[in-house]
mmCIF file of the N, C-alpha and C atoms, coordinates in Angstrom:
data_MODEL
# 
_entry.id   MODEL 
# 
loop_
_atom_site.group_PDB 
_atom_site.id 
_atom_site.type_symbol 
_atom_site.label_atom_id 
_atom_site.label_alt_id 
_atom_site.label_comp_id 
_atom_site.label_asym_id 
_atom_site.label_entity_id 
_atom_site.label_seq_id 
_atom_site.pdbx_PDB_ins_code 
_atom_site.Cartn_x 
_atom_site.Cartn_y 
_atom_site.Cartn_z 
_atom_site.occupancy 
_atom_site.B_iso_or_equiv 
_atom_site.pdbx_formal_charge 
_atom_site.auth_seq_id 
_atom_site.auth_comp_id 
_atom_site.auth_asym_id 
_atom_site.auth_atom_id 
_atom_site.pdbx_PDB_model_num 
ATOM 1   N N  . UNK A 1 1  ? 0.845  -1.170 0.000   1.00 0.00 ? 1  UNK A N  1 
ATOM 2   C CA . UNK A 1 1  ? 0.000  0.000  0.000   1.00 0.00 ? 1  UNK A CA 1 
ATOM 3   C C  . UNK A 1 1  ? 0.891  1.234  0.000   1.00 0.00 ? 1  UNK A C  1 
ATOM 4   N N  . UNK A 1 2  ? 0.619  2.033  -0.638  1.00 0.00 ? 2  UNK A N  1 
ATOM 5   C CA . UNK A 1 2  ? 1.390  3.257  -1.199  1.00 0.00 ? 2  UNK A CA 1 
ATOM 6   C C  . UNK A 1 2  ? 0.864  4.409  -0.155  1.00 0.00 ? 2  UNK A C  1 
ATOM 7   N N  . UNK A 1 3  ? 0.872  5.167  0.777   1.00 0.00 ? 3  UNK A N  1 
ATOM 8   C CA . UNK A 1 3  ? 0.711  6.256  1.097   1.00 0.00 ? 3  UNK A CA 1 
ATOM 9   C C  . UNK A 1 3  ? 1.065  7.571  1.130   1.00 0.00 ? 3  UNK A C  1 
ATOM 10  N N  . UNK A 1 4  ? 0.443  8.802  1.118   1.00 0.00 ? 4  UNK A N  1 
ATOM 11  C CA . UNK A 1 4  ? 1.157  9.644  0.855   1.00 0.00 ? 4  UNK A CA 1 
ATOM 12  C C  . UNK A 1 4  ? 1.991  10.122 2.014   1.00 0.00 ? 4  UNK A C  1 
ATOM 13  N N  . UNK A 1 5  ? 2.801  11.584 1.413   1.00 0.00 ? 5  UNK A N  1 
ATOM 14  C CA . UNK A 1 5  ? 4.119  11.661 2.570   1.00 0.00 ? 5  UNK A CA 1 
ATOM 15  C C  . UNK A 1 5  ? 2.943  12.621 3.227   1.00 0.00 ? 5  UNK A C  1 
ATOM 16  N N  . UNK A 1 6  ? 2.399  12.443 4.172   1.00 0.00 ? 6  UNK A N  1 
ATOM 17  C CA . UNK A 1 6  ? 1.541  13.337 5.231   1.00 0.00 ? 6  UNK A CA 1 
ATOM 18  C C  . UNK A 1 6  ? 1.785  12.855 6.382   1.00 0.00 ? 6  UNK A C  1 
ATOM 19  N N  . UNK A 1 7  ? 2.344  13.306 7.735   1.00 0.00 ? 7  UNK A N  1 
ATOM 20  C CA . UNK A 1 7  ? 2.071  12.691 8.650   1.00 0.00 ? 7  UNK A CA 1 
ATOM 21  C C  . UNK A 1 7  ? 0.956  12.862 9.677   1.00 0.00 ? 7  UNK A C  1 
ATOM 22  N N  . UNK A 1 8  ? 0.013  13.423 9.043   1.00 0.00 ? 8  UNK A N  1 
ATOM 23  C CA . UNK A 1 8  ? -1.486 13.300 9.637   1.00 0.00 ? 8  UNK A CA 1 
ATOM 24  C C  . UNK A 1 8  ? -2.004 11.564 9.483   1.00 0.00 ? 8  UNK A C  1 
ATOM 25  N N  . UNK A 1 9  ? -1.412 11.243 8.187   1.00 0.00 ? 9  UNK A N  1 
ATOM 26  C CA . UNK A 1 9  ? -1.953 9.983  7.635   1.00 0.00 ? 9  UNK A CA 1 
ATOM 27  C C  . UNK A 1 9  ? -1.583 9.195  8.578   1.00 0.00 ? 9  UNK A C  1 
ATOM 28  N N  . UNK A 1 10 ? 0.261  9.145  8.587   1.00 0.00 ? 10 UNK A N  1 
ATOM 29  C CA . UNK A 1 10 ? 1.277  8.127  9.517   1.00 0.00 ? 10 UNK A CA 1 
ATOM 30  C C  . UNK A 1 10 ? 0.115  7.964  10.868  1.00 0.00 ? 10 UNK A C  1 
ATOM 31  N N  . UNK A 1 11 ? -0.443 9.018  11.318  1.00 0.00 ? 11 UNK A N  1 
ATOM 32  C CA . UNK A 1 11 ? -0.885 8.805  12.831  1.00 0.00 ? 11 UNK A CA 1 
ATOM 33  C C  . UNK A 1 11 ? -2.041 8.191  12.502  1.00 0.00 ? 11 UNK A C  1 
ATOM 34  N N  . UNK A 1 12 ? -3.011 8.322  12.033  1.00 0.00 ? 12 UNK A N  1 
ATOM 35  C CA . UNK A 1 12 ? -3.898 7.912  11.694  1.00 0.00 ? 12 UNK A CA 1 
ATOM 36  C C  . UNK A 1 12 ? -4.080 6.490  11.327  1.00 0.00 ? 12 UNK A C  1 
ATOM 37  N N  . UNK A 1 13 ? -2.668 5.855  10.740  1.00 0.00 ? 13 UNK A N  1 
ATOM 38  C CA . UNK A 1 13 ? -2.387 4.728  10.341  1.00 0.00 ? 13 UNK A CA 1 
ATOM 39  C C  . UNK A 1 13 ? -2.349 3.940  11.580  1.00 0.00 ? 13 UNK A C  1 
ATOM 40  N N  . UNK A 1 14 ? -1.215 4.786  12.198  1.00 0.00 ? 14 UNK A N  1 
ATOM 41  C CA . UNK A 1 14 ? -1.025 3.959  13.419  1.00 0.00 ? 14 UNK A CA 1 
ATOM 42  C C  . UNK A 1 14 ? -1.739 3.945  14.389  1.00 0.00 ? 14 UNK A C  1 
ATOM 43  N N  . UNK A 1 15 ? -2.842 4.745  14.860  1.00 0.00 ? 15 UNK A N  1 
ATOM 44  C CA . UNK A 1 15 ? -3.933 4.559  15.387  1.00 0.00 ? 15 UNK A CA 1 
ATOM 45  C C  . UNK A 1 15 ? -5.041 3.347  15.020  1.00 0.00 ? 15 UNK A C  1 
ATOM 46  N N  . UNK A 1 16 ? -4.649 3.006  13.376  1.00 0.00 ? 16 UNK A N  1 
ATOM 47  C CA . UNK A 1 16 ? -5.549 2.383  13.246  1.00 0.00 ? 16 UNK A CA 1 
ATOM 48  C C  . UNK A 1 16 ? -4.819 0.849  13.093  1.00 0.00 ? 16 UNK A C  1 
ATOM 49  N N  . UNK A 1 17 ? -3.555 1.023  13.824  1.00 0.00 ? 17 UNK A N  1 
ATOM 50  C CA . UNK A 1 17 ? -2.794 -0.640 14.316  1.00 0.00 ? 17 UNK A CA 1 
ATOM 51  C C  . UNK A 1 17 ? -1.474 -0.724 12.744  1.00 0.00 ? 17 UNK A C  1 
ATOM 52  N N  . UNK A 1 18 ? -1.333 0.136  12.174  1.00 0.00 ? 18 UNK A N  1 
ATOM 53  C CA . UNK A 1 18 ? -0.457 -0.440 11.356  1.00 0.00 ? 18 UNK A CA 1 
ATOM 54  C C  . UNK A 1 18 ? 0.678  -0.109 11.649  1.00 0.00 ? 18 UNK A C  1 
ATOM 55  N N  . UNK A 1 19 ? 1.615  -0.833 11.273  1.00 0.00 ? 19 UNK A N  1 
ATOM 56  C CA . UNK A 1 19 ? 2.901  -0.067 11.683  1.00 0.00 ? 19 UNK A CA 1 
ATOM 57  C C  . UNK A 1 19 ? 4.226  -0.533 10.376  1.00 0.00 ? 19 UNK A C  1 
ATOM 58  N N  . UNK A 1 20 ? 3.933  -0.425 9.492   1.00 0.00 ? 20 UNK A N  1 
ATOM 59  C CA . UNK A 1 20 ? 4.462  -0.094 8.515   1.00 0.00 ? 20 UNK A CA 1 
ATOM 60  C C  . UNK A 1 20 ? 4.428  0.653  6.976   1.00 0.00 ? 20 UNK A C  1 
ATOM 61  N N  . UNK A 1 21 ? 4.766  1.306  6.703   1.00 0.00 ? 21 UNK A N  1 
ATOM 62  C CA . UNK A 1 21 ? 4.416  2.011  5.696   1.00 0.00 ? 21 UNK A CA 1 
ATOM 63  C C  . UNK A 1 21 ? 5.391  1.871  4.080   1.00 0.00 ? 21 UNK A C  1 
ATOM 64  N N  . UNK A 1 22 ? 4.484  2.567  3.244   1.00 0.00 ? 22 UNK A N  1 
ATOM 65  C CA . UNK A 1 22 ? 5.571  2.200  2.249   1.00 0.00 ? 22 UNK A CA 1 
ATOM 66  C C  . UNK A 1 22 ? 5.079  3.902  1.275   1.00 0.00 ? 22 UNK A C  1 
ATOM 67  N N  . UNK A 1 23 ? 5.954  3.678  0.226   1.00 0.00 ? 23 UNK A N  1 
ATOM 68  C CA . UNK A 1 23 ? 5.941  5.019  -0.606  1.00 0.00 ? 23 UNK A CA 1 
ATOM 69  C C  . UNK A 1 23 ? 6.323  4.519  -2.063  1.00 0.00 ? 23 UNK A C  1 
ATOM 70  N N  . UNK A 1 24 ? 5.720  4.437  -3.212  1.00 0.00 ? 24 UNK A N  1 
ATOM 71  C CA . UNK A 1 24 ? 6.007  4.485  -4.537  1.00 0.00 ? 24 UNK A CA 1 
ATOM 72  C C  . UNK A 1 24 ? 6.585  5.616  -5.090  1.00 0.00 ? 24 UNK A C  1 
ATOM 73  N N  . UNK A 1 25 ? 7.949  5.201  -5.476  1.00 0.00 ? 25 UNK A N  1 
ATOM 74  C CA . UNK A 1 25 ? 8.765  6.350  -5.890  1.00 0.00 ? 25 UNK A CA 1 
ATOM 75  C C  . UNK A 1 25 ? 8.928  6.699  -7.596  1.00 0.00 ? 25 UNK A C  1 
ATOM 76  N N  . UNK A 1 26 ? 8.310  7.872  -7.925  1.00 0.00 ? 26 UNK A N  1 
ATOM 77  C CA . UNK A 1 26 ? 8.409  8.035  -9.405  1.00 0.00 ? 26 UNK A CA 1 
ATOM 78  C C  . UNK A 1 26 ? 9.882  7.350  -10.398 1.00 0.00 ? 26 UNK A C  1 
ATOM 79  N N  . UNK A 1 27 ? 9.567  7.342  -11.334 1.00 0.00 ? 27 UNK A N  1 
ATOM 80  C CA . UNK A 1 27 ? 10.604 6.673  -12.498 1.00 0.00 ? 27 UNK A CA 1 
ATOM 81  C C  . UNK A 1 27 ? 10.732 7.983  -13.003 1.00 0.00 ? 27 UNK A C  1 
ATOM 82  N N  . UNK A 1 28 ? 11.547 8.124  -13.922 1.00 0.00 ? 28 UNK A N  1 
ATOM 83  C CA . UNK A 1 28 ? 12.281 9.182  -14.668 1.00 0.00 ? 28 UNK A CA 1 
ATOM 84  C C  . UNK A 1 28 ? 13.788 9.573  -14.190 1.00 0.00 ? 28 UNK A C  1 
ATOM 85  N N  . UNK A 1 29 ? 13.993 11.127 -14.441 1.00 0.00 ? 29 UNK A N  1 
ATOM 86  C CA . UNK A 1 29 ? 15.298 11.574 -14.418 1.00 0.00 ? 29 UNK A CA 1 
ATOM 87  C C  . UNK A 1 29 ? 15.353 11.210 -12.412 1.00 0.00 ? 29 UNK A C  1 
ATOM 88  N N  . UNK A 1 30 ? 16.565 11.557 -12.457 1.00 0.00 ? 30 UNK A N  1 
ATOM 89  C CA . UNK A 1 30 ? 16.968 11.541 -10.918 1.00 0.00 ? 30 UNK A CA 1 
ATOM 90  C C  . UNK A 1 30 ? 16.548 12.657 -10.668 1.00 0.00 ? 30 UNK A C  1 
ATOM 91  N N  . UNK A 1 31 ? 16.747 13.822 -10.700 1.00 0.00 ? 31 UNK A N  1 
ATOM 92  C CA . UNK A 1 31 ? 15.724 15.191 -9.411  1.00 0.00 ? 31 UNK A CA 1 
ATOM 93  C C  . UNK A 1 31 ? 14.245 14.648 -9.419  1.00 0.00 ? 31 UNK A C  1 
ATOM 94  N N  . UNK A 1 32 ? 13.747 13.730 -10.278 1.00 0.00 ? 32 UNK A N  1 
ATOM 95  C CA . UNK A 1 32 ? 12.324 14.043 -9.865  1.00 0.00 ? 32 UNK A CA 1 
ATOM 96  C C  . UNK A 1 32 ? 12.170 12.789 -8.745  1.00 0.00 ? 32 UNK A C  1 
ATOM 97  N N  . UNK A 1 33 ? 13.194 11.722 -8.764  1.00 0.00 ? 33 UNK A N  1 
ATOM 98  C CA . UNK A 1 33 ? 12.788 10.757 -7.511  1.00 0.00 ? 33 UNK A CA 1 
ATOM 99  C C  . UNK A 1 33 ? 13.659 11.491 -6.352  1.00 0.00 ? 33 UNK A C  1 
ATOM 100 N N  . UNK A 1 34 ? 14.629 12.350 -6.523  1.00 0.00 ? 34 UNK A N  1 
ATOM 101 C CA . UNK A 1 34 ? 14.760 12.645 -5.178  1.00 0.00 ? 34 UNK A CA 1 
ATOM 102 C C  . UNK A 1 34 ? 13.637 14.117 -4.671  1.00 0.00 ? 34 UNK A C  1 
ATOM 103 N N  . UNK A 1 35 ? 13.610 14.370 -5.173  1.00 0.00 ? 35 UNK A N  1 
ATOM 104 C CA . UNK A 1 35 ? 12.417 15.345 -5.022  1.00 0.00 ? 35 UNK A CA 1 
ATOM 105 C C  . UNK A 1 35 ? 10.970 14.685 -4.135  1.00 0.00 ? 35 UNK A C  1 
ATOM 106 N N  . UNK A 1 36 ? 11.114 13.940 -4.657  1.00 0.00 ? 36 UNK A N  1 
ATOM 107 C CA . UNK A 1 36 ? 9.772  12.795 -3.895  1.00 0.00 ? 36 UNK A CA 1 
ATOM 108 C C  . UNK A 1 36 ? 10.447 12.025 -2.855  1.00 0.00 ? 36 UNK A C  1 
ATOM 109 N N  . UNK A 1 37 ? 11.637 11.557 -2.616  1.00 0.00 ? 37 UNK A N  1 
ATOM 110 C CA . UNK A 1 37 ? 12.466 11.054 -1.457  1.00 0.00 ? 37 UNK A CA 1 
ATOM 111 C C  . UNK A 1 37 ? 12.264 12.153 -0.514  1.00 0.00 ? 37 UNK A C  1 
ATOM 112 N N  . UNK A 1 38 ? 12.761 13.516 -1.108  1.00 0.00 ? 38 UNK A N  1 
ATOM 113 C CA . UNK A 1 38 ? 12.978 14.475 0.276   1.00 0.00 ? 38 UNK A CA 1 
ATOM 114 C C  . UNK A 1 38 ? 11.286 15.234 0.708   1.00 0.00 ? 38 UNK A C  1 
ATOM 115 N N  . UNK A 1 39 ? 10.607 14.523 -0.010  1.00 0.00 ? 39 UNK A N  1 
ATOM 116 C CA . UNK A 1 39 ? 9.295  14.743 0.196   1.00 0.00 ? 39 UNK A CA 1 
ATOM 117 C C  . UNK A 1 39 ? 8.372  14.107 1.448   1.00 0.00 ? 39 UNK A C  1 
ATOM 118 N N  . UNK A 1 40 ? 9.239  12.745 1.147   1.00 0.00 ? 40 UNK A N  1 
ATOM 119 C CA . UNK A 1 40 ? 8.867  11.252 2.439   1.00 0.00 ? 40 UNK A CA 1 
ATOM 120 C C  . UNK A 1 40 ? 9.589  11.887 3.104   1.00 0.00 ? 40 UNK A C  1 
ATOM 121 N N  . UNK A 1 41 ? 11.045 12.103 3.425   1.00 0.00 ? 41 UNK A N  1 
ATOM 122 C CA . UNK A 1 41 ? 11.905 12.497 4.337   1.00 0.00 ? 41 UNK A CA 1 
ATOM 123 C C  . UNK A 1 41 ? 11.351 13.335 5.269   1.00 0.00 ? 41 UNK A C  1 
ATOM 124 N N  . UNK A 1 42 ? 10.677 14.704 4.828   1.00 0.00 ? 42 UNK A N  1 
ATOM 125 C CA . UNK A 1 42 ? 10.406 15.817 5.354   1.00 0.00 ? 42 UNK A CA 1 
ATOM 126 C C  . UNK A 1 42 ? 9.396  15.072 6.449   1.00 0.00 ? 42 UNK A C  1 
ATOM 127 N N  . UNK A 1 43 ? 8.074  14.267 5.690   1.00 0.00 ? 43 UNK A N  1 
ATOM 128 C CA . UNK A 1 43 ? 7.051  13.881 6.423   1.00 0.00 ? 43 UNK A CA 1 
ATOM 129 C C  . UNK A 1 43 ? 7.454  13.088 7.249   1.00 0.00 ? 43 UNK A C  1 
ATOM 130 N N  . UNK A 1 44 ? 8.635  11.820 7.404   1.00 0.00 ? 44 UNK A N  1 
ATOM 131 C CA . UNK A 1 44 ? 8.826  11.093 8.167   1.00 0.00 ? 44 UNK A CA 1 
ATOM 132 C C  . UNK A 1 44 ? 9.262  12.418 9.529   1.00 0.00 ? 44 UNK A C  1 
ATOM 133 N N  . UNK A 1 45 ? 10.175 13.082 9.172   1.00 0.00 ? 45 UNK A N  1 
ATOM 134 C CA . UNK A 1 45 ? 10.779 14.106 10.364  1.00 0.00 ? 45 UNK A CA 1 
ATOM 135 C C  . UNK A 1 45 ? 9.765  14.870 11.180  1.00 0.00 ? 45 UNK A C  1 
ATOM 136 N N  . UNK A 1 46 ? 8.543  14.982 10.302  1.00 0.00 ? 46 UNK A N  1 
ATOM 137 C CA . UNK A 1 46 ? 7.690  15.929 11.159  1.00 0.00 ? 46 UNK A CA 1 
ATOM 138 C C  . UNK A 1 46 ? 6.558  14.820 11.811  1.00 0.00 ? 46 UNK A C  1 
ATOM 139 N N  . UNK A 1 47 ? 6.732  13.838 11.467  1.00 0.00 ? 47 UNK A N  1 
ATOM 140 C CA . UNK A 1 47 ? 5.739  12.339 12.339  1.00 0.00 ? 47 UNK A CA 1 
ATOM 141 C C  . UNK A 1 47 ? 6.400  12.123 13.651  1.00 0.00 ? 47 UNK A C  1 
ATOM 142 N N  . UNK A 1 48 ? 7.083  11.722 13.671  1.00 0.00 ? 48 UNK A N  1 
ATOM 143 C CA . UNK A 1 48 ? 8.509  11.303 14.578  1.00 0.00 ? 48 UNK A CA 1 
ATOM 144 C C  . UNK A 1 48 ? 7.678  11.071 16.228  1.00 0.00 ? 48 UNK A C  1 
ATOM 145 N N  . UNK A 1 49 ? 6.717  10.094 16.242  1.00 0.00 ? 49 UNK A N  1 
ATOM 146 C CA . UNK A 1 49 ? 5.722  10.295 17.907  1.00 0.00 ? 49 UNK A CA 1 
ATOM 147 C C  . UNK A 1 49 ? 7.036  9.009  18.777  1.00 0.00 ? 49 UNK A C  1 
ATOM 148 N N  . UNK A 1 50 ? 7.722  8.458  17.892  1.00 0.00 ? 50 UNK A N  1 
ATOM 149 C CA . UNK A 1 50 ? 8.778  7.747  19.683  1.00 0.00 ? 50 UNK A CA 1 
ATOM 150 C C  . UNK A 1 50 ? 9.829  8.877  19.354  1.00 0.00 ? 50 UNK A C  1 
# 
């Protein structure tokens, strides 16, 4: 299951017992998958509840 980088979602997830997540990362040139890496990144940093 693909979710987006929100960490409203992450909590929500894990409220609702899951505890793993995943992210589908675009194909093409390299800036556009790291662009979407530092996209997850950002959201993982601002989730961060341990």
């Amino acid at each position: 299951m693909s979710v987006p980088a929100d960490p409203a979602v992450f909590e929500r997830l894990r409220e609702a017992g899951v505890r793993r997540v995943a992210q589908w990362l675009p194909s093409g040139p390299r800036w556009r998958v790291e662009q979407a890496l530092e996209k997850w990144e950002r959201a993982i940093a601002d989730y961060g509840p341990e």
